[in-house]
C-alpha angles and dihedrals in degrees: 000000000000113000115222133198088251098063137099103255119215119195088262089051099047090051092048085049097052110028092089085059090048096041084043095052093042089046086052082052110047096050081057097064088035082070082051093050094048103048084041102056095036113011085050142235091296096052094045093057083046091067099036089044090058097026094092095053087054089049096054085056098053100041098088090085085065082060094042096046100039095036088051096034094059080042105055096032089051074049096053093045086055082056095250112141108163093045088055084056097048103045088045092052092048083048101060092043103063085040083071095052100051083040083062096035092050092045092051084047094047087046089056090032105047106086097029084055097045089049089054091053093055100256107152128176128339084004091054098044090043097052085051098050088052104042084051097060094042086054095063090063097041098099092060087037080065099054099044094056079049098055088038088068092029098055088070088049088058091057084249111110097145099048080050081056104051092047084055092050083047096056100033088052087060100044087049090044093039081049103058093038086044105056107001090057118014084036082216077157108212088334089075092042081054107054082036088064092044098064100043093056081046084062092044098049093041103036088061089042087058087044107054099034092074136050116286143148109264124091091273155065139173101249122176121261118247133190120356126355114269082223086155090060088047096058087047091058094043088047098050095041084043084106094055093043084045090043094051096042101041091050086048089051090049095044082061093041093058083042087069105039080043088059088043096053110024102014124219086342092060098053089046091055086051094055086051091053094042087053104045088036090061097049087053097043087038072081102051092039083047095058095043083046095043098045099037101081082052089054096045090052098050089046091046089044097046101248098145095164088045091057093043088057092045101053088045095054088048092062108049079044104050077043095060093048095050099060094051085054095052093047094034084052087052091048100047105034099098089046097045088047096049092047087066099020104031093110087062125060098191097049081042098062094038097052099054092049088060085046087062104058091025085068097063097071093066076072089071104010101084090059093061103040095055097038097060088049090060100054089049079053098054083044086252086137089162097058099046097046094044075052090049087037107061090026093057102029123015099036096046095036093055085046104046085051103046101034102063082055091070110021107018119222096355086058084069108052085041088056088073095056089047091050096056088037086064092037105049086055084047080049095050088036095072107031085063089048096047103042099106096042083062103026097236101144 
């Protein structure tokens, strides 16, 4: 039975309704370490810190389809729930077109940037030629990397999660495939992991476009745009969708700003272990990101529709159930962590053991994380872009940043794995913080 906005959710249904965006943000995921595995294991250690070493600049260019596609789609499914479906239309296809045009903007500003950007962060030598090698090849694809973390949030608003999922199955399958062709048989080193990652965001980004172009049977369609620019409709979205966009880049910024206490503390191998926590970290807290991005265009319908008591329970069953999550991920992280470091580190005893130290302590912010994460989504859902990005805002940035800087001082590298737990601790009582103070504006309890 297909499950709409509209209807009651139990806790089965809300699962049913949100497991493809969780499937679909693990599998994303997931392809993403598979470029890791395979420039580690045969590219080599030096390689490998060259694409995590450059990986978060080219996420802060690509995140902005996180804005585009959080901030509309809280936008066009409140509208929806009001019962206006042209609008929706009109608004999603604005949407998507602007989307293009930063996706090309933000390619032409990555190609400049790029080197300038490396040599800031301390890169020198082979690091530095390497990183660039690699980011260039990945530009060429960041329009269409835009669009595909757009359609990923904007499937669910079109009442298709599991179609959003396929054409991530579908993207992640020929990077993985590229990949081993790529670099395990052609030995085209990162190059080739490069140029693999590139067309499958190619896939993600086209395949929606097709879709959508054309009739089909989901909520929405591209139309052309007639008459003015509805520009007050796209601040909004940008707005709205300003956490995600804050959430994404601030947690790029800190990634290079633990690059480079990383360098200054443990040298190339630091910055390696942290590639293996950053992969594995986003595969765990893919779940967590799946279900905000699943459940936020229901949120956003019964708010824009009036169901009060429909939003209270479903801000009641998210968090037992973002709860529950959170504790087999703790305990799944403890478990795993000598197995998933030795997958990417097990040729080198020293980046081994260091890595699964990092692993330990890296593990105990799945406790917290959830919480935030969530809770900044709901509030972009109920178009309360200022609280969820203050939320994004002092998680991703303020917390981790104060602590990456003062604990080194005191307990060297593992100062700055345990910064992370601190930082979701905080955020997760600044998360709690607001959604108390702001119950009766919204009517959730």
């Amino acid at each position: 039975m297909k499950i709409r906005l509209s209807d009651h959710f139990t806790y089965g249904r809300l699962l049913r309704f949100t497991f493809p965006s969780v499937i679909m943000l693990v599998f994303t995921s997931i392809y993403g370490v598979v470029d890791g595995f395979f420039v580690s294991n045969f590219a080599g250690k030096t390689p490998f810190a060259a694409v995590n070493f450059i990986m978060p600049y080219l996420m802060i260019l690509g995140c902005a389809g996180f804005m585009f596609g959080t901030g509309g789609g809280a936008l066009i499914a409140k509208t929806l729930g009001e019962g206006e479906q042209e609008k929706a239309n009109k608004l999603f296809s604005l949407i998507v077109y602007a989307s293009i045009l930063c996706g090309g903007a933000l390619m032409l500003i990555g190609f400049v940037s790029i080197r300038p950007v490396a040599d800031l962060m301390g890169a020198e030598g082979i690091l530095l030629e390497n990183s660039v090698r690699y980011g260039r090849i990945v530009l060429l694809a960041i329009p269409f990397y835009v669009l595909q973390f757009e359609f990923q949030c904007l499937f669910v608003t079109a009442e298709k999660p599991k179609l959003g999922l396929y054409v991530t199955v579908a993207s992640g399958l020929v990077n993985m495939v590229l990949d081993a062709l790529f670099v395990a048989v052609f030995h085209w080193g990162m190059e080739g992991a490069a140029a693999a990652t590139a067309f499958s965001q190619l896939v993600g980004g086209v395949v929606p476009l097709i879709y959508f172009g054309r009739d089909n049977k989901s909520l929405l369609r591209l139309v052309g745009l007639r008459g003015p620019l509805d520009t007050r409709a796209l601040i909004r979205t940008c707005t709205n969708g300003s956490s995600e966009l804050m959430s994404n880049l601030s947690m790029s910024l800190v990634s290079m700003l633990y690059n480079v206490q990383l360098m200054r503390y443990a040298g190339e191998d630091g910055i390696a272990a942290y590639g293996v926590l950053m992969y594995v970290s986003l595969i765990f807290q893919a779940m967590f990101i799946g279900y905000s991005v699943g459940s936020a265009p229901v949120i956003s319908y019964h708010y824009g529709a009036g169901r009060r008591e429909e939003l209270s329970g479903l801000l009641k069953k998210s968090h037992l159930l973002v709860g529950a999550a959170a504790l087999l991920m703790f305990a799944a992280g403890e478990l795993l962590a000598a197995p998933l470091s030795y997958l990417f580190a097990g040729y080198d005893t020293g980046l081994m053991e260091l890595t699964v130290r990092g692993f330990r302590f890296f593990s105990c912010s799945f406790l917290c994380s959830g919480f935030a994460i969530f809770g900044s989504s709901f509030f972009t859902a109920l178009g309360d872009g200022l609280t969820s990005a203050l939320i994004s805002f002092l998680r991703t940035l303020v917390f981790q940043c104060a602590a990456v800087l003062c604990f080194p001082l005191f307990w060297g590298v593992d100062g700055i794995w345990l910064s992370i737990l601190a930082a979701e601790v905080l955020a997760a009582g600044v998360t709690f913080f607001f959604l108390t103070g702001k119950r009766k504006r919204y009517g959730y309890f």
